[in-house]
C-alpha positions in Angstrom: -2.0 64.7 14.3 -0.6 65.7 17.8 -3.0 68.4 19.6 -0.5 71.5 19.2 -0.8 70.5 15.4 -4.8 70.3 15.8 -4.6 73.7 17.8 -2.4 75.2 15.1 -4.6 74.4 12.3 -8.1 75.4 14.0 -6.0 78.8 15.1 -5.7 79.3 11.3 -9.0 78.7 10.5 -10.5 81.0 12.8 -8.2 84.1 11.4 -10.2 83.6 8.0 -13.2 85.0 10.3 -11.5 88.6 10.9 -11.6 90.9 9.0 -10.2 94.3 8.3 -12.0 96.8 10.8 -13.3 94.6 12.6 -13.0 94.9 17.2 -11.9 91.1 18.0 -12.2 89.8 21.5 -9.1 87.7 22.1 -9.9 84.7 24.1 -7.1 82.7 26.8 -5.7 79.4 26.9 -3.3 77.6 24.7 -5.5 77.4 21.9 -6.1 80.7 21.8 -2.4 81.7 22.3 -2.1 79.9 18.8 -4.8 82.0 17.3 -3.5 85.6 18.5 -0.2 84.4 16.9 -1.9 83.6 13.6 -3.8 87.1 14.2 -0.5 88.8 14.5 1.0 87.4 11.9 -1.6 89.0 9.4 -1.2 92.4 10.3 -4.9 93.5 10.0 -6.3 96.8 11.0 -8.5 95.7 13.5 -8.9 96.4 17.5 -8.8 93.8 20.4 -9.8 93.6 24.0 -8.0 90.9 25.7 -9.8 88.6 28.3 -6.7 88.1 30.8 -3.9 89.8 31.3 -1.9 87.2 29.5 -3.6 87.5 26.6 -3.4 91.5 26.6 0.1 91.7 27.3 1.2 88.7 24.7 -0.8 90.8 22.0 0.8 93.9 23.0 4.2 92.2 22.7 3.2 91.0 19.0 2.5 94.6 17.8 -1.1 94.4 18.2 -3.7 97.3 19.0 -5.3 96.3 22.4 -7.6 98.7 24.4 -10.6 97.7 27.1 -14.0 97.3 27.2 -14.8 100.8 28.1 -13.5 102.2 24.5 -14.7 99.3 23.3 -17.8 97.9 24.2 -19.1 96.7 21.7 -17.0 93.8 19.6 -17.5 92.0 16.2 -16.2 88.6 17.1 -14.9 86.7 20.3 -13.0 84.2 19.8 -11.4 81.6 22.3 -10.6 77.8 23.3 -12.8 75.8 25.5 -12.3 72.6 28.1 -15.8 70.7 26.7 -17.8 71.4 24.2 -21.0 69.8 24.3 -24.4 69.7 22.3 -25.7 72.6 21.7 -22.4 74.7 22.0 -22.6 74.3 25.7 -19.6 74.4 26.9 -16.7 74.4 30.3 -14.5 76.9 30.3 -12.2 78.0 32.7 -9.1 75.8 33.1 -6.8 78.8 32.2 -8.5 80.1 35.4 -10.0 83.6 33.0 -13.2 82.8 33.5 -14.9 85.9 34.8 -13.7 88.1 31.7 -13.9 85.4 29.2 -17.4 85.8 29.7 -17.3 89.2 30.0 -15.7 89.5 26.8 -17.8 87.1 25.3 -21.2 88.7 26.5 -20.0 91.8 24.6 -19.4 90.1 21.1 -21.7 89.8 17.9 -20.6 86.1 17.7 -18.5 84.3 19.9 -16.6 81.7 17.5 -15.0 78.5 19.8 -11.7 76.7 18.6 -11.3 73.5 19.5 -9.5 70.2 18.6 -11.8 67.0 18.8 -10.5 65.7 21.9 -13.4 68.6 23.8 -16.2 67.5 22.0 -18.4 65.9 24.8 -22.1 64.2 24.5 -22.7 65.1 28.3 -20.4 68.1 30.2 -18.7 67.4 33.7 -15.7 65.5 32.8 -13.3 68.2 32.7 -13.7 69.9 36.9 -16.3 72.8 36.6 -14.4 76.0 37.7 -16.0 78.2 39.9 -14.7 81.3 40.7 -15.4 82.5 44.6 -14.4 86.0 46.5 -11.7 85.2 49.1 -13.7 86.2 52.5 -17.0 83.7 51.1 -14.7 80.7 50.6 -15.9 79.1 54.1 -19.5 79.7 52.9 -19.4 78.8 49.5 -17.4 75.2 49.6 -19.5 73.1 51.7 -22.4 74.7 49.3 -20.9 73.8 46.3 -20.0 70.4 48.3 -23.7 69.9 49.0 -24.9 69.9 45.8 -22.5 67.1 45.2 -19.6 68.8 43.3 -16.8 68.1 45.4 -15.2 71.2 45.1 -11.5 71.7 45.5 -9.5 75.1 45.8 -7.4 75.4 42.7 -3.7 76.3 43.7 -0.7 77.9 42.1 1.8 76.6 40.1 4.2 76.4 43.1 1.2 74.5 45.0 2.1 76.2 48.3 -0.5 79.5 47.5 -3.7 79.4 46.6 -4.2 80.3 42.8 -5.3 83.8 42.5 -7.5 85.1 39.3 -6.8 88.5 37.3 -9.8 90.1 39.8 -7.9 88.6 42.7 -10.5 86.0 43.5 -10.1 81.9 44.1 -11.4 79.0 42.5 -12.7 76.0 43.0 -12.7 73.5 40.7 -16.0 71.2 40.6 -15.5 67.5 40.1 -18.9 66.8 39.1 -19.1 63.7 36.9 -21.5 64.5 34.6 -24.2 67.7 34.2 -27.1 66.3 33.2 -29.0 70.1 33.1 -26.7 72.6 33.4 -29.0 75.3 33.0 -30.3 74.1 36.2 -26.6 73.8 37.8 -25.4 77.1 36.6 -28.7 78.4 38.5 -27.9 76.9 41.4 -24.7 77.7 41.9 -25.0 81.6 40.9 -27.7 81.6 43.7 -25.1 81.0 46.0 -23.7 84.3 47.5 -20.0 84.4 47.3 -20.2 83.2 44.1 -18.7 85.6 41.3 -18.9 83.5 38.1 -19.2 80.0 37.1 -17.6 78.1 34.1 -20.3 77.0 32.1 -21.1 79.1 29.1 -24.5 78.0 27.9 -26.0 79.8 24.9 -23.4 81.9 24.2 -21.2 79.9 21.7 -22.1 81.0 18.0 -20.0 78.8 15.8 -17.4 75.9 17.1 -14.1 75.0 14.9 -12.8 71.7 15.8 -9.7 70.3 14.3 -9.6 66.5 13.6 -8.0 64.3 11.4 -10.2 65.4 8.7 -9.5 69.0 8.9 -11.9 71.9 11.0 -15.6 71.0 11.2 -17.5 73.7 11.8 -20.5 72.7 14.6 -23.5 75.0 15.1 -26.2 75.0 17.9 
């Protein structure tokens, strides 16, 4: 099984979860670019609030009802991809660079359902570089931080590599070559105590239910 055909399948999985009525927070990322698809393609009456402007627009473009979080505040079910997944649903997020508002969106949600394929799950996180996401002016104070608690940051750039790359809130990130996280509720402190600092990629306590896609089919992993 390649991992678009792992993607696909778990993306399929995941519309079983939605439901007529229902306010569905749609996540960013390729694996969630299979799942709006799939949501799309079943024409339920349900409401979405996107957590990039990629996202909104390709949901927009497939016929779909998407509003914000202001007439919606309140949503059913989030549901997105992830870059780890590790025990306890604790997972790095971020590589799509829609950090911020995936966590935004996801704070807002009943349950926040990850899809997956098995090449995320992880026993410890750090592999995959820790995004952090920085405001322009406290880049100068915020990297040697980051680089002092021995994450060797590095500024994320844009596709044409000249730029740096710039999030949907206009911010930077740095991507965090850590290794391994050993605690990351104690990492995720310490970097939010940093001021400069807008949001972080770990998302820790928040997952609800993972889907991974295998060679045996979608698993479904609880904390």
């Amino acid at each position: 099984m390649t991992q678009d055909e792992a993607k696909g399948l778990v993306a399929r999985r995941a519309v079983e979860f939605v439901r007529d009525g229902m306010v569905v927070g749609l996540g960013t990322g390729t694996t969630a670019t299979f799942f709006i698809h799939e949501l799309a393609a079943r024409a339920l009456k349900i409401r979405c609030v996107a957590s990039s402007d990629a996202s909104h627009d390709l949901a927009l473009s497939l016929g779909m009802r998407v509003e914000t979080l202001a007439e919606l505040p309140e949503l059913d079910v989030y549901i997105d991809g992830a870059d780890e997944v590790g025990p306890g649903l604790a997972l790095i997020k971020g590589g799509g660079g829609a950090l911020l508002r995936e966590k935004i969106v996801a704070s807002a949600a009943k349950e926040f359902i990850v899809v997956a394929d098995s090449t995320k799950l992880v026993k410890v996180l750090g592999k995959f570089p820790l995004p952090v996401e920085v405001i322009k002016m406290a880049l100068p104070l915020v990297e040697p931080r980051l680089a002092a608690l021995g994450l060797n940051p590095k500024l994320r750039r844009a596709k044409n590599g000249d730029e740096p790359y710039l999030t949907d809130e206009g911010n930077y990130i740095l991507d965090c070559a850590c290794g391994t996280i050993e605690d990351p509720e104690v990492l995720a402190a310490e970097i939010r105590s940093i001021v400069g600092v807008v949001e972080h990629g770990l998302f820790l306590g928040m997952a609800t239910l993972a889907l991974v896609a295998g060679e045996d089919g979608v698993t479904e992993i609880r904390p």
